[in-house]
C-alpha positions in Angstrom: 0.0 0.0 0.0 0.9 3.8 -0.3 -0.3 7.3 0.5 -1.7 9.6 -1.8 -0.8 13.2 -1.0 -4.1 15.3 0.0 -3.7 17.3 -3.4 -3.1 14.0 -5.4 -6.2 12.2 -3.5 -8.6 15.7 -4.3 -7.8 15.3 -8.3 -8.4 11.4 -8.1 -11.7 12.0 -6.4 -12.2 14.2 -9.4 -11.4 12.2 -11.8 -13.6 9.2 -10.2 -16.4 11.0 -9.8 -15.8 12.1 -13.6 -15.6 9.1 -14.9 -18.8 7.8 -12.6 -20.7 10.1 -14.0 -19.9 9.3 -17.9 -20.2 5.9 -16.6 -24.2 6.6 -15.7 -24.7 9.0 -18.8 -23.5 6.1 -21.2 -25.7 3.9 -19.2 -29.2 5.9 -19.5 -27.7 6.5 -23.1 -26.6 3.4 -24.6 -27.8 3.7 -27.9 -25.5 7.3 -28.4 -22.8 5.2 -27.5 -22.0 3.8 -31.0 -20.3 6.4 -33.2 -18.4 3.6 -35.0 -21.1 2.4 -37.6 -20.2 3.1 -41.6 -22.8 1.9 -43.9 -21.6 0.0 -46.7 -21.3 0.9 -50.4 -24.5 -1.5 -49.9 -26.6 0.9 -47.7 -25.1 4.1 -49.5 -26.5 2.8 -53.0 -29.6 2.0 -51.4 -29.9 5.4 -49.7 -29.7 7.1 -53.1 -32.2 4.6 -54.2 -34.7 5.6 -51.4 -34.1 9.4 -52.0 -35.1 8.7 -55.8 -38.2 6.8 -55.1 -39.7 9.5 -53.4 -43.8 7.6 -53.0 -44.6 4.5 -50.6 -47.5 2.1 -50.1 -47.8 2.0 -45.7 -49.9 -0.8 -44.3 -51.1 -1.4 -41.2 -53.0 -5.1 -41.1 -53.2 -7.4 -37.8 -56.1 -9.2 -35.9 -57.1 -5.9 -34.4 -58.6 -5.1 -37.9 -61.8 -7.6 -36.8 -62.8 -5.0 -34.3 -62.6 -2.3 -37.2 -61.5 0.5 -34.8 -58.0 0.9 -35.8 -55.0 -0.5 -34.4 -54.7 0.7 -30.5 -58.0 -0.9 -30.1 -56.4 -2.9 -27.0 -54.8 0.0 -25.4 -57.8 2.2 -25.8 -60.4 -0.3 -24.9 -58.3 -1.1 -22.3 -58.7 -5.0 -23.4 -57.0 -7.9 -21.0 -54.5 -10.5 -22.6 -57.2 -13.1 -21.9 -59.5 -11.2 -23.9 -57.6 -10.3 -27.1 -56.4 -13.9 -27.7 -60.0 -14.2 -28.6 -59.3 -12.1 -31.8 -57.1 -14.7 -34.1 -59.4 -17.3 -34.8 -61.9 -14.8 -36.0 -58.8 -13.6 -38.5 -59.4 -15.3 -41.3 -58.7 -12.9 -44.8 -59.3 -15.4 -47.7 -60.0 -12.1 -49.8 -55.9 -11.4 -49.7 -54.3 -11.1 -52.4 -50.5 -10.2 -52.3 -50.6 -10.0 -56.4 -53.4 -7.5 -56.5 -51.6 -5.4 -53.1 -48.6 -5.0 -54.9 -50.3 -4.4 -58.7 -52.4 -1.5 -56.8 -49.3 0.4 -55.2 -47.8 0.1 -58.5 -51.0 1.7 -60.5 -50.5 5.1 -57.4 -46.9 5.3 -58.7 -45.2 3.6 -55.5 -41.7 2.2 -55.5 -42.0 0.4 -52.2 -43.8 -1.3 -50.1 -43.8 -1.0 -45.6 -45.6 -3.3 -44.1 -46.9 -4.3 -40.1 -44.9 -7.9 -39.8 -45.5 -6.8 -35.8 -47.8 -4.0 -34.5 -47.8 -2.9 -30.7 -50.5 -5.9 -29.7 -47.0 -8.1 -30.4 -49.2 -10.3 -32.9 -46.8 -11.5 -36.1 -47.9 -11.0 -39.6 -45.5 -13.9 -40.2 -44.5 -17.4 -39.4 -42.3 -16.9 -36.4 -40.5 -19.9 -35.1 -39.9 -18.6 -31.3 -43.6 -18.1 -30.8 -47.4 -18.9 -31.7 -48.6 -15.8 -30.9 -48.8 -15.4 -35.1 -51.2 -15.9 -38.1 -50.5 -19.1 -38.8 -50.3 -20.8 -35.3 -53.5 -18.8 -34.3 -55.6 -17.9 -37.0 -57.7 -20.0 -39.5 -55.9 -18.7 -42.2 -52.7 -20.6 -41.7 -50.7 -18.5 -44.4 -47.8 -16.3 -43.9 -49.0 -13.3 -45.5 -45.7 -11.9 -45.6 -44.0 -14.7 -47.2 -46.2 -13.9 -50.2 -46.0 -10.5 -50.3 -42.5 -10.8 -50.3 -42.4 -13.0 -53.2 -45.1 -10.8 -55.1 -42.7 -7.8 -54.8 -40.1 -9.1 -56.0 -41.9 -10.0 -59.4 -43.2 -7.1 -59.5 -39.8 -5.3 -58.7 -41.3 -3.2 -55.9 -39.3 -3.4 -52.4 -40.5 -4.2 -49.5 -40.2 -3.1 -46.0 -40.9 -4.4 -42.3 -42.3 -2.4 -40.2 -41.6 -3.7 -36.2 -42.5 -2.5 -33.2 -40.2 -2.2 -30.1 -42.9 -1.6 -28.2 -45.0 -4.9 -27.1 -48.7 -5.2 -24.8 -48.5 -8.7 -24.4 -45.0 -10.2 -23.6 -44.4 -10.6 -20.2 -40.7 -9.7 -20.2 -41.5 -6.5 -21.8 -40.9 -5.2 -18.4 -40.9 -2.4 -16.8 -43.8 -1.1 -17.7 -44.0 1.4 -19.9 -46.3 4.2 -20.6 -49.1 2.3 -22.5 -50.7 -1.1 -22.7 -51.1 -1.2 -19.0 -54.4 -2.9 -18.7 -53.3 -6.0 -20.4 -53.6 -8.0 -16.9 -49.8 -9.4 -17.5 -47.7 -10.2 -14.1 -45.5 -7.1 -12.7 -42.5 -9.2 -13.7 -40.4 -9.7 -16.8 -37.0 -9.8 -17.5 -36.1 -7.1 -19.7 -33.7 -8.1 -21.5 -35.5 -11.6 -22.0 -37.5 -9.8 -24.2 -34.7 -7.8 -26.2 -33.5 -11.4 -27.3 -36.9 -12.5 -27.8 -37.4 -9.3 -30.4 -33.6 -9.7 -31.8 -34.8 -13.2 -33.0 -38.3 -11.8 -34.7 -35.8 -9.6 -36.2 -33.2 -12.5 -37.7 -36.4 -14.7 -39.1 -37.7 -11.4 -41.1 -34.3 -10.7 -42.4 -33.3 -14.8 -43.4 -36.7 -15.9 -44.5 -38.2 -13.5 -46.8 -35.4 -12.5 -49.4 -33.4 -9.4 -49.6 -35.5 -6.5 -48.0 -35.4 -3.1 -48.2 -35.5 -1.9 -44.4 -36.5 -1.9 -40.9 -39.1 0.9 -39.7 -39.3 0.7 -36.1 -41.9 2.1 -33.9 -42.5 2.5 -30.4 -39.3 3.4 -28.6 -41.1 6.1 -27.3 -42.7 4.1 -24.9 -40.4 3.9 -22.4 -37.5 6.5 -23.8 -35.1 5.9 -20.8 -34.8 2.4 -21.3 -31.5 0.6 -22.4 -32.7 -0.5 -25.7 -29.5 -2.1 -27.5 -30.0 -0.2 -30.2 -26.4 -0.7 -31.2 -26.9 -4.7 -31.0 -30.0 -4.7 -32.5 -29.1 -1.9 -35.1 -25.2 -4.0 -36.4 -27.4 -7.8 -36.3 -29.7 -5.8 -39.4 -26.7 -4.4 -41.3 -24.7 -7.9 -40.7 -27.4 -9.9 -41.8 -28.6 -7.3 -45.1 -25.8 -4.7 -45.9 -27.9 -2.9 -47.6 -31.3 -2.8 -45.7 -31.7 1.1 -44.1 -32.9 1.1 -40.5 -34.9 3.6 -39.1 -37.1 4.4 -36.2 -40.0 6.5 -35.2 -38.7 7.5 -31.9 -39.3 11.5 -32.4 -35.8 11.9 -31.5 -32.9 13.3 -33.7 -31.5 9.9 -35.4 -29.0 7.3 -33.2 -26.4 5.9 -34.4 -26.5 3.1 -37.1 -29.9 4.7 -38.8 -30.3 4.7 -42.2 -33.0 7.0 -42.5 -35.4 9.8 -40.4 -39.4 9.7 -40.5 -41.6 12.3 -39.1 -45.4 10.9 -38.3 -48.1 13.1 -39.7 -45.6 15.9 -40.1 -43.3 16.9 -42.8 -39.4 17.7 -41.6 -38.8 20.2 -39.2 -42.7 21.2 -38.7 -43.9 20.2 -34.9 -47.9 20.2 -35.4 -48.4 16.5 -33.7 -47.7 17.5 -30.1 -45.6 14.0 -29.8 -42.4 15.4 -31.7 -41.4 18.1 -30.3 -37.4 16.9 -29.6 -37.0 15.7 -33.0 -34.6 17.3 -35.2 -33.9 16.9 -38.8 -30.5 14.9 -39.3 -28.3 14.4 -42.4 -30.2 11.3 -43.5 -33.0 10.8 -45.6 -35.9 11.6 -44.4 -39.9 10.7 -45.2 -43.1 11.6 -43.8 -46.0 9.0 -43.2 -49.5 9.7 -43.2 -53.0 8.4 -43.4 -56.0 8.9 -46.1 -58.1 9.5 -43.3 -57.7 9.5 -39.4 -57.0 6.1 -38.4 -54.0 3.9 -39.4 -55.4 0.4 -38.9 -59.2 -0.8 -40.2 -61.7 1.3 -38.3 -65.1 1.1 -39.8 -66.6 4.3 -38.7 -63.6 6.6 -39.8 -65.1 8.4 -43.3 -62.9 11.5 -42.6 -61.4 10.6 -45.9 -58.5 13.5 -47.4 -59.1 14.1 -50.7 -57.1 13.0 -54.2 -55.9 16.9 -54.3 -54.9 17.2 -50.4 -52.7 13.6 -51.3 -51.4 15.0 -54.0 -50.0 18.3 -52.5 -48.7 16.2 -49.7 -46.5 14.3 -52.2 -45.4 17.9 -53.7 -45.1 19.4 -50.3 -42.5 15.9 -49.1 -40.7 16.3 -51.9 -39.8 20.0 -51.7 -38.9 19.3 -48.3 -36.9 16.7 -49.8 -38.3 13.7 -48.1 -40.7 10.5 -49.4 -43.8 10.0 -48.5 -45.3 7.1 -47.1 -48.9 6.6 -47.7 -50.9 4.0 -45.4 -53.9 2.0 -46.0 -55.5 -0.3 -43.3 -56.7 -2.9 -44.8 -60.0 -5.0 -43.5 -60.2 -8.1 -41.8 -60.8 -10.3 -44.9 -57.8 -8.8 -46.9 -59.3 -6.7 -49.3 -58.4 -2.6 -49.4 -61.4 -1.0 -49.1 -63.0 1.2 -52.4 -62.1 4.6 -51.3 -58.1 3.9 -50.5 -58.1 2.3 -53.6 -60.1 5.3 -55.8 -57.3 7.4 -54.0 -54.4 5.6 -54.9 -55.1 5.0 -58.7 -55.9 8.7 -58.9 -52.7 9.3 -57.8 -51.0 6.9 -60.1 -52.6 9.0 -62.7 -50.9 12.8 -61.9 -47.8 10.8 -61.5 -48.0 9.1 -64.9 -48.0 12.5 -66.2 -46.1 14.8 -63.3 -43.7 12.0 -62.0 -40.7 14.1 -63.4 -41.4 17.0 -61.4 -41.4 14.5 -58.4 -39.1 11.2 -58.9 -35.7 11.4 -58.5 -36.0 14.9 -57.0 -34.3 16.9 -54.3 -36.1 19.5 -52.5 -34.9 23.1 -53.6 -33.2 25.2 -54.0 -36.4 27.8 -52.9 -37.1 26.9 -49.3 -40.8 25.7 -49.0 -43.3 28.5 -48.8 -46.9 29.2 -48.1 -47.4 28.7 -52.1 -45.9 25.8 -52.8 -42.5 24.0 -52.8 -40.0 23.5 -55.3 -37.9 20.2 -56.3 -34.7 20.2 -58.4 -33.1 17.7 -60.8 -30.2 18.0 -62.3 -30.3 22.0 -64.0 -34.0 21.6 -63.8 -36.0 23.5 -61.1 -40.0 22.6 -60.6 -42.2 25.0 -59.1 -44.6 23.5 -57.5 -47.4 26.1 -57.4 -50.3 24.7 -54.9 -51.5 28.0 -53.4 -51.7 31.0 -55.7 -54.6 32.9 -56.8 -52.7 35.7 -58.5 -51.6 36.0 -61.8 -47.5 36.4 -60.8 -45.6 35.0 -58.9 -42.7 37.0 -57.0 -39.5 34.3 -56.6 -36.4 34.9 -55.1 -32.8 35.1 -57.3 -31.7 31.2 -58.9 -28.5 30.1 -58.8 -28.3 30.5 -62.7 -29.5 32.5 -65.5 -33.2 30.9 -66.9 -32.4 28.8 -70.8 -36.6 28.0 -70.8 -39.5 27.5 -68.9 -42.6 25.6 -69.6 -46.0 24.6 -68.0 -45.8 20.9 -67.6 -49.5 20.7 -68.4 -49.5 21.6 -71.5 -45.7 22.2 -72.4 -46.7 25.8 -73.3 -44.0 27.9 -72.6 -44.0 30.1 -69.3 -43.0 34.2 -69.1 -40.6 34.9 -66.7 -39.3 38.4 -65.9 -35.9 39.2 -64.3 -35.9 42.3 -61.4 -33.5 43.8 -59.2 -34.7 41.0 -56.4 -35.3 38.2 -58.2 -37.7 36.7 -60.5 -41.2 37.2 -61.5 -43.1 34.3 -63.0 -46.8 35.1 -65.3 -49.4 32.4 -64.7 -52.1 32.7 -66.8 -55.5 31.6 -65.7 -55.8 29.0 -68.3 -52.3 27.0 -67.3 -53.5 26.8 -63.3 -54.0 22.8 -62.3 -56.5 22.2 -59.4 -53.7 20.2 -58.3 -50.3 21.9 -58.4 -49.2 24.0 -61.2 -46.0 23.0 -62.3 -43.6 25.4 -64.4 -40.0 23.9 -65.9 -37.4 26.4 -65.0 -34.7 25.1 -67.3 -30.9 26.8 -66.4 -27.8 27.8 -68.3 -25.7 25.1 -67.5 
């Protein structure tokens, strides 16, 4: 043994207590804690990919679609364990058809799929191994639904997507607590990180039984935000298994490390309108925005608060001059089938696209910040303005980057005046050339 002079033994207190503290900050931060993740030349190309693709098909299916009021039917019914199991062997969708699912995002224009393979009730849309608590151990049915949507988009060269929540109402070891799901009647006992294997292995049979995917969306975190989730385990067992699948995660947070891309729920980047979001921060990633055609994400039979072809439509401008995708969701009812008015919306919006797609695919938001008007979206030395809100015949924009070589009216092709001034540009829309949709004018530049 020796002594430590009293000057010597202050600065090693210090430096104890120092290193205590990071020692509790890492702790109640785990998932900060990996800086070292670099995506692949895999992950980088499929980035790009994602950023080009721009428009997504979202759906939210489970056994919670029998009750047809959307998909926190157990939470908000406050409905027992006992009680819920009830709902499987009433599933029983012999109307499904993955061919037609993936034929009808294709008709709106979507280049990917994202769908529920687990939703917060912790029932699986798939054929897990480590439990039965899953459509083919407890439902009639007896398919993997999964399985053949997997195999449909890949003929049909759309990706697809998994969707997984973190968050689970009916596992016992998804414990503590958290802030929802409380009135499940499980024990108040659990083994935490039981449950983080338990969800670990869901995540290896989506990612080894159903082909090359594009990505992981989690949901859910939010639930219990303190909580060591082992994000960095959970995050490098995706990327090892699929290089190339991007991970992200609805947490409202500014993104972790190892995530791929950002989503903002009902909310395009950087706007806080929800009330849930109001930490989140746009990153360097790419981002989307997710939303529903009416008010409810899962099946709910009394929701006819349906937005209309033209709202959808300048929400798919709107995303892309804020230079994120938009993710579109449709709840599909019990027996499979996509009911008429998701459907009426979807091929509507195929339509536009079919004729507008350049002014959106491919795109990057820019270079005229988003305004009360519209949005604009850029491509190479083409700029589009997207004109949504504008009942004047000119339009005042700021100074471009480069001198104007043509403009045109994507309509019609017609060609557009534009007239330079000391502060920028001033743009003639004539009444004939406005779309109820979103005028759309070519601004082609000197190279």
């Amino acid at each position: 043994m020796f002594a430590i002079p009293s000057t010597k033994i202050f600065r090693y207190r210090c430096l104890l207590l120092a290193a205590t503290m990071l020692a509790l900050f890492c702790s109640m931060t785990p998932a900060r804690t990996q800086t070292s993740y670099q995506p692949t030349p895999e992950n980088l190309a499929a980035r790009r990919w994602f950023q080009d693709a721009k428009f997504g098909l979202f759906i939210h299916w489970g056994v919670y679609s029998v009750l047809g009021e959307g998909e926190w039917v157990m939470n908000n019914k406050k409905i027992p364990v006992s009680e819920y199991e009830k709902l499987p062997p009433q599933f029983n969708p012999t109307a499904f058809n993955a061919a037609e699912w993936v034929a009808l995002a294709k008709a709106a224009g979507m280049k990917y799929i994202t769908i529920t393979s687990k939703h917060h009730d912790g029932f699986a849309m798939f054929d897990s191994k480590i439990t039965d608590w899953d459509i083919v151990d407890r439902t009639p049915y007896k398919k993997d639904v999964l399985k053949m949507l997997a195999d449909e988009c890949r003929k049909q060269d759309v990706k697809l997507f998994f969707y997984h929540s973190q968050l689970d109402w009916r596992h016992p070891d998804y414990y503590p607590r958290g802030g929802t799901g409380l009135a499940s009647g499980r024990p108040d006992s659990g083994e935490w990180y039981r449950y983080l294997d338990f969800m670990d292995g869901q995540l290896k049979e989506l990612l080894t039984n159903y082909g090359e995917i594009g990505g992981i969306w989690f949901d859910g975190m939010w639930d219990k935000k303190e909580a060591d989730w082992r994000l960095a385990r959970t995050y490098k067992l995706i990327h090892d298994l699929q290089p190339q699948a991007l991970v992200g995660s609805n947490h409202h947070l500014a993104p972790f490390p190892g995530e791929d891309f950002q989503m903002f729920e009902k909310d395009l980047p950087g706007q806080k309108t929800t009330g849930f979001n109001e930490e989140q921060e746009i990153g360097d990633l790419p981002l989307e925005t997710c939303e529903t055609m009416n008010i409810s994400w899962g099946y709910n039979k009394n929701d006819k608060n349906f937005i209309s072809t033209r709202a959808l439509i300048q929400y798919l401008a709107r995303a892309a001059g804020n230079n994120a995708n938009f993710l579109l969701n449709v709840g599909p009812m019990p027996n499979g089938e996509i009911q008429p008015e998701f459907v009426e919306r979807l091929r509507e919006m195929g339509k536009w696209l079919e004729k507008y797609g350049e002014a959106i695919y491919a795109t990057r938001g820019g270079p005229i910040t988003p305004r009360p008007w519209g949005v604009t979206t850029r491509k190479g030395n083409k700029i589009y303005l997207h004109i949504l809100d504008w009942p004047d015949e000119t339009l005042a924009l700021p100074r471009l980057p480069q001198k104007i070589k043509n403009a045109l009216f994507l309509k019609d092709g017609s060609p557009a005046e534009t007239f330079e001034h000391e502060s920028g540009l001033l743009l003639r829309i004539p009444p004939q050339m406005v779309d109820e949709y979103d005028t759309i004018v070519e601004l082609e530049l000197v190279e």
